[in-house]
C-alpha atoms as one frame of an Amber mdcrd trajectory, in Angstrom:
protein
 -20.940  39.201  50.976 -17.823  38.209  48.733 -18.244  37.572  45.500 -16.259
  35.674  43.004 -15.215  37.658  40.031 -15.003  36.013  36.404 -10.917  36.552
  36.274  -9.317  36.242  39.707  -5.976  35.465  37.631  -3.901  36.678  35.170
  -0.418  36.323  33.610   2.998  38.626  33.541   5.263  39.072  30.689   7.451
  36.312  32.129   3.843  34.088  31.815   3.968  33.628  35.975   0.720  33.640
  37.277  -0.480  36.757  39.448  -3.882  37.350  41.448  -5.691  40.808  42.595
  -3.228  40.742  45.802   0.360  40.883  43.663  -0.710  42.594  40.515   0.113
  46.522  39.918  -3.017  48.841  38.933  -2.432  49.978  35.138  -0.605  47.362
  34.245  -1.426  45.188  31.111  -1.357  41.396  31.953  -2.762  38.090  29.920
  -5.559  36.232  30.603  -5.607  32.224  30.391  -7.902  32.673  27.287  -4.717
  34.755  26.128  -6.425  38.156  25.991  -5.063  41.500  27.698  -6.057  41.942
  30.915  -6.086  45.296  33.916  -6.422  44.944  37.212  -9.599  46.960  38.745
 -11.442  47.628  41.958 -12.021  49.390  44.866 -13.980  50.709  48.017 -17.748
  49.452  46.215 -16.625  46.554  44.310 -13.896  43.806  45.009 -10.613  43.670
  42.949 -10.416  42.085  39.915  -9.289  41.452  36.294 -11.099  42.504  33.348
 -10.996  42.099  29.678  -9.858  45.065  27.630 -11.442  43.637  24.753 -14.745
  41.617  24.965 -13.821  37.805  25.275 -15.128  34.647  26.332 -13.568  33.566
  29.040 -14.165  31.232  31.818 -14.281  31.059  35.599 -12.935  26.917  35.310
 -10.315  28.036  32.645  -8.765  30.669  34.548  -8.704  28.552  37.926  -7.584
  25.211  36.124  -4.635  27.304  34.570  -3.602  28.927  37.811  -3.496  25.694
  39.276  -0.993  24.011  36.716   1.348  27.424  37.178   1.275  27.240  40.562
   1.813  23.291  40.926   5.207  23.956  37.703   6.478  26.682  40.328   6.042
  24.926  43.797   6.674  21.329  42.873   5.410  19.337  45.435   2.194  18.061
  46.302   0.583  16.821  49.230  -0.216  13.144  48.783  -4.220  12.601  50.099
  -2.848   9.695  52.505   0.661   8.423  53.066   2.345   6.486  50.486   5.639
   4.249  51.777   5.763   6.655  54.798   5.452  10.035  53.134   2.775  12.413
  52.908   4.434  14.509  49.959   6.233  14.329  47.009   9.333  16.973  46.022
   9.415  16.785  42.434  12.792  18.421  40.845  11.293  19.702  38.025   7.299
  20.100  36.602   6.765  19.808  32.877   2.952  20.476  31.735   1.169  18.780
  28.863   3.630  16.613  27.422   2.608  13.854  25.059   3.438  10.293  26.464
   1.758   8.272  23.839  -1.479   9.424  23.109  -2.260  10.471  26.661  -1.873
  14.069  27.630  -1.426  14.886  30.918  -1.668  18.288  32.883   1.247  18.063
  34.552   4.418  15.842  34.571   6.466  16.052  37.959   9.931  14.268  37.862
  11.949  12.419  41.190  15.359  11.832  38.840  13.909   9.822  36.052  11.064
   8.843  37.376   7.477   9.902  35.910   4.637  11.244  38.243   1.284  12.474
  36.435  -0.630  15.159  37.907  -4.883  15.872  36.911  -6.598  18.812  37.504
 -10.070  17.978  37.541 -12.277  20.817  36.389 -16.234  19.762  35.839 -15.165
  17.085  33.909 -13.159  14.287  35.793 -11.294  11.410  34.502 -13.395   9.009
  32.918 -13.016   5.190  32.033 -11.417   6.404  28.621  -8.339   8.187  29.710
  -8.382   6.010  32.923  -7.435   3.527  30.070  -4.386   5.689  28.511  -3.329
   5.865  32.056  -3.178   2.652  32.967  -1.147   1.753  29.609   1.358   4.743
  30.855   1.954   2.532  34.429   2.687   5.778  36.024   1.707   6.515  39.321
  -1.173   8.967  38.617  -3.015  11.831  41.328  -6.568  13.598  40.595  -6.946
  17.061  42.501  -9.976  18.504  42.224  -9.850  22.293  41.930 -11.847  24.082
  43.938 -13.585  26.803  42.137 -13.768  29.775  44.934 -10.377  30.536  45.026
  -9.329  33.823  44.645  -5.460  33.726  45.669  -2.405  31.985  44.695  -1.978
  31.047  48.432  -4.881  29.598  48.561  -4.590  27.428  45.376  -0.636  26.617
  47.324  -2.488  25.824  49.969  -4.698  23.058  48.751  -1.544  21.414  46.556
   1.367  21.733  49.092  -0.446  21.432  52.306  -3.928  20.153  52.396  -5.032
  16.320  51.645  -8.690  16.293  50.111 -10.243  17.004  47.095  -7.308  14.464
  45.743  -7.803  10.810  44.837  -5.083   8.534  43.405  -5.882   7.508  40.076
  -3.577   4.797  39.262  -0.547   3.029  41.418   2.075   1.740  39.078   2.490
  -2.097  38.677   5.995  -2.937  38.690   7.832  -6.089  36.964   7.741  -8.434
  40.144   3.625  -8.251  40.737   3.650  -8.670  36.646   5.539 -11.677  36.898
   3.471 -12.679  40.159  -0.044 -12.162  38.671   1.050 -13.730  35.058   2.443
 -17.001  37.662  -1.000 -16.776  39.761  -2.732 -17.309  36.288  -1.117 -20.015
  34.847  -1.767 -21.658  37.925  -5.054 -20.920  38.344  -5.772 -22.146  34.272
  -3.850 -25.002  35.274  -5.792 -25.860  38.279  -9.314 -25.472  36.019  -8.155
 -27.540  33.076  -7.119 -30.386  35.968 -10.775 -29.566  37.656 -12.378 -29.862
  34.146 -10.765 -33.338  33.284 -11.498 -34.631  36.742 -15.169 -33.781  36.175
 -14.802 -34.841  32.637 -13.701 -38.082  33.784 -16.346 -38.747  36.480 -19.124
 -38.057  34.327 -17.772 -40.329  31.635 -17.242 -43.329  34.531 -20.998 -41.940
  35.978 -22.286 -42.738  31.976 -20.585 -46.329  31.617 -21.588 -47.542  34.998
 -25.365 -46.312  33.625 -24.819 -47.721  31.154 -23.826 -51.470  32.069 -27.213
 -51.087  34.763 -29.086 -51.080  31.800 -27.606 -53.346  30.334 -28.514 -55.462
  33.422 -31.874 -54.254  33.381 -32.753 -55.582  29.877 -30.898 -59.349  30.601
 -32.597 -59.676  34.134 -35.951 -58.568  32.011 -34.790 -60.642  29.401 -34.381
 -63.582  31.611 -37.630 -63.097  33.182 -39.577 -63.449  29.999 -38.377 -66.830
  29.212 -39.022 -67.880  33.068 -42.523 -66.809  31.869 -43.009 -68.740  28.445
 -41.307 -71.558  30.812 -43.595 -71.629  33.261 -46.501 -70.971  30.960 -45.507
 -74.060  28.690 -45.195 -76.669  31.838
């Protein structure tokens, strides 16, 4: 059975990523936790990185850094269902966590000047909080969900350039017209309730006067009555 070694990536002098199938035995490379790093294996146990000093690494780390190298090398992503008749998106250049605001995203990819943020989720996904910062950014916004058994950089290329799940879209960008469409919808809608509201106000003030003059009915019939009474007691 395979097994899934602690570092199944590390980084060259030129900080591109490498796995156990493109790295050179004896060769000193970093880890994503920044620590040096050999390559090791054989016939009893599977290739892999280890640390040449003790360190505390992770599994998640490792994978979720691989993932933003390989996605800043590729540049393109496989959209999980077709958006305006494409399934992917070419970026022409990858920038990863740049500030916009208080928001920091994992990766920025760029179609001329226009802004498309990438998430890798790890064990923690995007939660109602940065949904928020998102949202302010009105940038078009994708989730992929690593998957934590890789071991190769083709596999990780795989699952980013070719393959559609494990990726959710996060937030669709709203542009100027729907603003100006949803701000017209309310006014009319708040218009629409206030003319509701007055109607009703009205009929229940009409419903209280014509109460109103019933009693007042009421009491001069009764009123009436009562001296037919002393009337007809008196004759």
């Amino acid at each position: 059975m395979s097994k899934y070694f602690k570092i199944p990536f590390a980084y060259d002098q030129d900080q591109n990523v490498v796995d156990v199938l493109s790295a050179e035995r004896g060769k000193t490379y970093k880890c994503s936790c920044g620590s040096d790093v050999k390559l090791r294996g054989g016939h009893i146990v599977s290739d892999h990185f280890y640390h040449i000093t003790e360190s505390k690494c992770s599994l998640e780390s490792a994978i979720h850094k691989a993932y933003k190298s390989v996605f800043q090398k590729n540049k393109k992503i496989r959209l999980p269902f077709e958006i305006n008749g494409s399934k992917y998106i070419e970026f022409d250049r990858v920038e990863l966590e740049k500030k916009i605001d208080d928001y920091i995203p994992d990766a920025i990819g760029y179609v001329d000047d226009t802004m498309y943020l990438i998430e890798f989720a790890k064990t923690s996904y995007i939660g109602e909080r940065k949904k928020k910062k998102i949202k302010k950014t009105n940038v078009l916004c994708i989730e992929v969900s690593i998957i934590k058994t890789v071991k190769s950089i083709h596999e990780i290329e795989k699952h980013i350039t070719t393959d559609n799940f494990y990726k959710k879209l996060i937030h669709i960008p709203e542009y100027h017209e729907a603003k100006d469409l949803r701000e017209k919808f309310k006014k009319a809608y708040h218009d629409l309730e206030n003319k509701h509201r007055q109607k009703c106000f009205d009929l229940e003030k009409k419903h209280n006067q014509n109460i109103s003059w019933y009693k007042h009915q009421i009491e001069l019939l009764k009123s009436t009555i009562k001296q037919m009474s002393k009337s007809i007691e008196n004759f």
